[in-house]
C-alpha angles and dihedrals in degrees: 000000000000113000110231097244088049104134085206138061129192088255081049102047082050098052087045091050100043085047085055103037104030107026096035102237118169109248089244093067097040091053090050093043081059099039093238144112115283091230085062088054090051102060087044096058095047101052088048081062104049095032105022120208091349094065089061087077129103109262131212121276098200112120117252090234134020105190091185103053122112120274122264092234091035089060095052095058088053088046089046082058095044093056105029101038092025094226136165134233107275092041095048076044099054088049092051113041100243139113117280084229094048094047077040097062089036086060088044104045082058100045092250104107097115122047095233090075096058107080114222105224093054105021080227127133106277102250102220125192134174128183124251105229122032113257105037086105127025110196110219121187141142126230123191131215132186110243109250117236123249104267097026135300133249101273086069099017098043128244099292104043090037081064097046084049105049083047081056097049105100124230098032122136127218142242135226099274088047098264127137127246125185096192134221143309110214118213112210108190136191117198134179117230097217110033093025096218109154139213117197128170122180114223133166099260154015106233118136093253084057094051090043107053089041080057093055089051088041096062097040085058093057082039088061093039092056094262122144106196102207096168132028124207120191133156126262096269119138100242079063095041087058128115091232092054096054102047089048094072091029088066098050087045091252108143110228119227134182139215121244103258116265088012112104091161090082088062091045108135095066092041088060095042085061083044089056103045096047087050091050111019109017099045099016102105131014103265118196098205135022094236083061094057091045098054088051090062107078088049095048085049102048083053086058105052099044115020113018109104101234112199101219085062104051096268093305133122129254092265113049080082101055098074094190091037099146123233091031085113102054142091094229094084091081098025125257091259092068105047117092123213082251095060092045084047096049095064116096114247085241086065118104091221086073089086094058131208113200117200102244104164124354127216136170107287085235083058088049103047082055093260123128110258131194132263094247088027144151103336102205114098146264137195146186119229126253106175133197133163148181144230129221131250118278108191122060094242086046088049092050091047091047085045095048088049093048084053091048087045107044086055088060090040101051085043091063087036097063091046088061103253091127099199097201125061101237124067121281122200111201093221100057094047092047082060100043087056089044093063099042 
């Protein structure tokens, strides 16, 4: 790879050598044309002699010995403990004999320095895809939770007073010793492979009608999004397994696929997307009802989906990889009442956002694309529009004035931007909009 300050490029290295070789220029001239050392042109002309138009590439820089470095064998050893104790550097290092850095670069020269990258069931390297375009696999799982008593359950009131809860919940059934038992709210969850935006609803079972008909909404959700859902991956449980199941995407041209048995890694990303909602929405705070838990849901998820950094994407959230994602252009991503006329006024009249749409009921997205949903159904929003818009300036003072406010405004604008309360609902980058402000 060319260094940035290289004074020559390949094209470069090709047109000096050819002057030299084929045109018989004197090395002198040709080191003052390039602008480098005649001893440079030299070398180039001679490997365009020997090699031709090969010898023009970079070449390696690697050394063709390193005396010092580790030991094949030495550095299997490091990489059996790694696998088979699970170790980390300082400790493989104690047993061998050797420096923590130096069993540290040997882990990292072969991907395995976390943990986290070694599977457990092999002790291999985790073999980790991803698809290059959202919507080439769609991720489909359940998770189950139990329902939360009315007044809160043992995990925040304690074993004794969780029990006489869950007996004053009404509605609960009982079990064959007498106790009560509330159930379980089944999480059915749609997630792309590529983007990793998610759709969950929570519903009462997991029988193949009911994953079925959370698949229907589902995909009429991507499809909204922008989203064309070309392959399906689910595990092998029956509601899956079922014929229904099957025709269903095979009617709307989605390939069914399914998992290895007794090998959920292969649907991970799912799998760590439940992880990661019952570890920040489901026991994240102490609910005292399980109505409670449930509306916190579609804002938790929201957050998710548009705002939350996700480390598998570069700190950035699931859609920023989704470009025709709807609903990016809107204020409705942060509600009307918390947009102020500034931040309105701050936004070029270039921008999309000009044409504004203001949140004004939300519904399930499979109510608003006209399909039944269910009673504790998909938790993203929808509005309807409400648009207003506005017209530019005509006459030279009312131009200055509408400059000058831009200027006030965008201060304020790029502030809360920098705080993070992105007023509009696409994604800014500072450095653009410093830009943007510079020119004008």
């Amino acid at each position: 790879m060319v260094h940035r300050n290289a004074p020559l490029s390949e094209t470069g290295r090709l047109r000096l050598a050819r002057c030299v070789v084929e045109d018989g220029w004197p090395l002198r001239r040709a080191a003052d044309r390039f602008q480098v050392s005649a001893t440079t042109a030299k070398r180039w002309a001679d490997r365009y002699r020997v090699e031709g138009l090969a010898g023009m590439a970079d070449r390696s820089s690697r050394p063709y010995r390193s005396p010092a470095r580790t030991a094949a064998p030495l550095e299997r050893k490091v990489l059996h403990l790694r696998a088979t104790r699970r170790w980390g550097p300082a400790r493989i290092g104690g047993r061998l004999g050797l420096p923590t850095s130096t069993c540290h670069a040997v882990l990292r020269r072969a991907g395995v320095a976390r943990l986290a990258h070694l599977d457990r069931a092999t002790a291999q390297p985790v073999r980790r895809y991803e698809h290059a375009a959202a919507g080439d696999l769609i991720h489909v799982d359940i998770k189950k939770l139990g329902n939360i008593p009315d007044g809160g359950g043992w995990r925040t009131q304690g074993r004794r007073r969780g029990k006489l809860n869950r007996t004053a919940t009404p509605g609960h059934d009982t079990d064959r010793w007498g106790g009560a038992r509330l159930g379980y709210a089944f999480l059915h969850t749609a997630l792309d492979d590529h983007s990793r935006l998610a759709y969950t609803e929570i519903l009462t079972d997991e029988t193949r009608e009911t994953a079925t008909a959370f698949w229907q909404r589902a995909h009429a959700w991507f499809t909204a999004n922008g989203i064309t859902v070309r392959r399906v991956i689910t595990d092998n449980g029956s509601c899956y397994r079922s014929r229904l199941w099957r025709e269903t995407l095979s009617s709307a041209g989605i390939s069914v696929k399914k998992t290895r048995p007794y090998r959920p890694q292969t649907n991970g990303k799912v799998e760590r997307f439940h992880r990661t909602l019952t570890e920040e929405w489901a026991y994240a705070r102490p609910y005292l009802s399980e109505a409670a838990r449930r509306r916190a849901l579609p804002g938790w998820l929201h957050a998710y989906n548009h705002h939350r950094a996700h480390t598998a994407l570069g700190g950035q959230p699931p859609a920023s990889r989704v470009p025709n994602l709807s609903g990016q252009n809107t204020w409705a991503t942060l509600g009307a009442g918390t947009i102020g006329r500034a931040a309105r006024r701050a936004v070029p009249e270039m921008s999309p956002v000009w044409t504004t749409s203001v949140a004004s009921a939300a519904t399930s997205p499979a109510t608003a694309a006209g399909a039944p949903g269910p009673s504790t159904g998909g938790v993203a929003a929808a509005s309807n529009a409400v648009s207003r818009t506005r017209s530019r300036p005509t006459s030279a003072a009312a131009i200055r004035k509408h400059e000058d406010g831009h200027r006030a405004d965008h201060r304020w604008f790029m502030r809360t931007t920098e705080d993070r309360v992105v007023a509009v609902g696409h994604r800014v980058d500072p450095a653009r909009w410093r830009s943007f402000w510079t020119r004008r």
